[in-house]
Residue, then its C-alpha position, 0 to 999 in steps of 0.5 A: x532189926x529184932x524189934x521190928x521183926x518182934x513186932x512184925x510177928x506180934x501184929x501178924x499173929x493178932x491179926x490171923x486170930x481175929x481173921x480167922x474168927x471173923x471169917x467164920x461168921x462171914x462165910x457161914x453167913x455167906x452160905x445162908x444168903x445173908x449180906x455181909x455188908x463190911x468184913x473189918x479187922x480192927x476198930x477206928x478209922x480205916x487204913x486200908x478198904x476194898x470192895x469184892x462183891x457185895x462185901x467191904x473189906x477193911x483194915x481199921x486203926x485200932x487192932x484190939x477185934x474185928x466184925x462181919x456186919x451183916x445186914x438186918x442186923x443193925x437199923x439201916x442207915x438210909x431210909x426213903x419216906x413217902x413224898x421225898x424227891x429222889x432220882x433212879x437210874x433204870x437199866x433194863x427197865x429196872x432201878x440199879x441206882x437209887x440217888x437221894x441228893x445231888x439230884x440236879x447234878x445226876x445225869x441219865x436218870x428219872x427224878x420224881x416224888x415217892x408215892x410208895x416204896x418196897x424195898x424189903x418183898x415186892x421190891x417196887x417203886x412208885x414215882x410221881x413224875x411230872x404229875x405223871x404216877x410211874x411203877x418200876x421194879x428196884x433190882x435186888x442189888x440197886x445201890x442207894x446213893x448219898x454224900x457219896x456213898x452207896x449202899x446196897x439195899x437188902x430185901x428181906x431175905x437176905x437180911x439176918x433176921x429173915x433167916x432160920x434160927x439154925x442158920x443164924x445160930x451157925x453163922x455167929x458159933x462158926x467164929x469160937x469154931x474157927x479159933x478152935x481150929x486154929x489153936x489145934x492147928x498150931x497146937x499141932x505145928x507146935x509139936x511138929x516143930x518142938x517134938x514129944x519128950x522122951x520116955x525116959x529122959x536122962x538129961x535137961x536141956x536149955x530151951x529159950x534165953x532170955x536176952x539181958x539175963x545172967x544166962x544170956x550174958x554167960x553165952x548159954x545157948x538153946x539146946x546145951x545141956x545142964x550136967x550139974x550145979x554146984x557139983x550136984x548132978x541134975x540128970x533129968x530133974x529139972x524141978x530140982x534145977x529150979x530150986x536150986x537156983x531160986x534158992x541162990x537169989x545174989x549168990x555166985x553158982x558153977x554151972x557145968x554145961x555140955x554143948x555137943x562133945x564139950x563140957x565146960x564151966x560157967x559162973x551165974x548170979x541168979x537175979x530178982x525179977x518182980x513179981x516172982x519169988x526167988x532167983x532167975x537166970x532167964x533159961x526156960x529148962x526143957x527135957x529132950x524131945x523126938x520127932x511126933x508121928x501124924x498120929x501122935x500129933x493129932x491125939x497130943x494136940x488134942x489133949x492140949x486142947x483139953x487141958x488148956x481148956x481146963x486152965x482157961x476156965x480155972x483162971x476165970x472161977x478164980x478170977x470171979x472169986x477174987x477180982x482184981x483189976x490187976x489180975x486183968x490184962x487188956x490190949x497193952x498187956x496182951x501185946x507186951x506178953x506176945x512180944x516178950x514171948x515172939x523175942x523167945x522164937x517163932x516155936x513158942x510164939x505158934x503155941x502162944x497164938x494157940x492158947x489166945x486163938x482157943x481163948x478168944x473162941x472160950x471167951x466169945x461163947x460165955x454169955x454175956x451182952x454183946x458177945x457170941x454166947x450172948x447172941x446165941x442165947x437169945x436165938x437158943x430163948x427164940x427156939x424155945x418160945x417159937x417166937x423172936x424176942x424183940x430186936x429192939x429189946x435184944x439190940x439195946x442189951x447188946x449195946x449196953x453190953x458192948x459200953x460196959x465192956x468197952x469201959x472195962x477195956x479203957x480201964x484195963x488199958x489205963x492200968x496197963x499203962x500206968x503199970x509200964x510207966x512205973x516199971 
């Protein structure tokens, strides 16, 4: 039952990241009257769809991201040529559905061959009907039908291209936004619920337990507090709680711990984890904390912010400055961290989505092909010339970006993997 429940927390936290973020740039580019023809969380084949308005709202295999694909943005995948025979449904002397196969079968509609045909300005049709030339008005939303599927046509205004170069700009910044409102949010919730430490602490207390760990196994529970370690007071030093027991690696210690009024003896064997230096009994040791006031949870969670931010780019100038592929971690190890740290409780697991909500919004921004960052600068290179690059230049750099990053995540997936099998 815990492990479902692991899971259940670990997908749900991915998925309101990813939500979130993607719901940035829908909404934003909502306001600016673009269309946003799919709005879909994760990549593959579709598990779940429904249509609202005039977007598709989707639930896709693969949990590793999501998009909001708005018109203009890519080539449209259904185009009409001059002398092709297609029919229309004409409501209120207006085209509301374009058919372009199965014309024999299409009932209540105009079949004819196309003379001329806008469907990004004027929005009008010429057919060639029995020798007979026909002008009709295509209405804004006409739908084109093919194999079965219909896709609304999109006029030139509601297109991504059409719009200011603030609009565009803030319908692709507003997603790293919304991730970093979340993470100060549940930085916030976090405070709330694990509180400020006191000032002037005078004991360390267990915080989580791992299970399968000598702790664990000698029943220590969150909150009881460590009076001493092999006769050495600890008070408030938890630093010194650390190295004494790394120091023990295999070696018997005598823990004395109080739980509420009683004070008892327990034995622990500190253990060898790899890839850490010295012994670990799994606790994570923590001071007493207070309730944090409205105030104090707004000031802290902001400093946690800066400082995660601080932590964030230090990982990525080391990183660039030592690349290892296994410094890299991919989907595998990001689900395997999120789980390990969901078995700790919900209190840890909000600050944990924090960190990867500010992350993935840290992340987004850095300017590489295929990113937000990315598309931020081309549009900060069209501000300044006065002109747009070329979108067929622009969208080839995006889709070699988008390769070379989805090499890099197979291979990063692949050494996950390899490093699960072999322990």
């Amino acid at each position: 039952m815990e492990m479902i429940q692991v899971v259940f927390l670990t997908v749900l936290m991915f998925f309101v990241i990813v939500t979130v973020h993607e719901w940035g740039h829908y909404y934003f580019a909502k306001r600016a009257g673009i269309l946003v023809r799919e709005f879909a969380i994760g990549f593959g084949p579709k598990l779940f769809s429904y249509k609202r308005n005039e977007t598709q709202f989707t639930l896709r295999l693969l949990p590793f991201g999501g998009y909001a694909r708005m018109a203009g943005e890519d080539p449209e995948l259904v185009e009409i040529q001059v002398g092709q025979t297609i029919a229309v449904r004409i409501i209120n002397d207006e085209v509301k559905k374009i058919y372009l196969d199965q014309l024999d079968n299409r009932k209540n509609v105009v079949r004819g061959e196309v003379q001329s045909i806008d469907l990004d300005d004027a929005l009008t049709l010429q057919l060639n009907v029995d020798e007979d030339i026909q002008q009709y008005r295509v209405h804004a939303q006409a739908m084109l039908v093919t194999k079965g599927q219909e896709t609304q046509i999109a006029p030139k205004n509601r297109q991504f291209g059409s719009k200011t170069v603030g609009q565009r700009a803030l319908s692709i910044f507003a997603g790293p936004v919304m991730n970093f409102i979340l993470a100060f949010v549940l930085f916030a919730v976090h405070i709330q619920m694990a509180g400020i430490p006191l000032d002037n602490p005078t004991y360390v207390q267990v915080g989580a337990v791992s299970e399968g760990m000598p702790a664990s196994e000698a029943n220590l529970k969150k909150g009881d507090i460590i009076e001493s370690i092999n006769g050495i007071a600890i008070g408030a030093d938890y630093q010194k709680m650390i190295e004494l027991t790394a120091a023990s690696e295999g070696k018997e210690m005598n823990w004395s711990i109080r739980r509420g009024d009683e004070v008892f003896n327990v034995t622990l064997t500190p253990r060898a984890m790899e890839g850490q230096e010295g012994g670990k009994i799994g606790i994570t040791p923590e001071l007493p904390t207070r309730s944090a006031s409205i105030g104090e949870t707004i000031t802290t969670s902001g400093k946690t912010m800066v400082s995660t931010t601080e932590i964030i780019f230090k990982g990525f100038s080391q990183l660039i400055a030592q690349f290892s592929m296994d410094d890299l971690g991919g989907p595998v190890r990001t689900f395997e961290v999120t789980g390990q740290i969901a078995k700790q409780g919900i209190e840890q697991l909000t600050y944990w989505a924090a960190i990867l909500s500010l992350y993935l919004g840290i992340f987004n921004l850095l300017p590489i092909p295929a990113l937000d960052g990315s598309r931020l600068a081309f549009l900060g290179v069209e501000w300044i010339r006065g002109k747009p690059i070329d979108p067929n230049r622009e969208g080839m750099v995006h889709f070699v970006g988008f390769a070379l990053l989805f090499l890099l995540m197979i291979a990063v997936t692949y050494n996950d993997i390899l490093r699960l099998i072999n322990g």
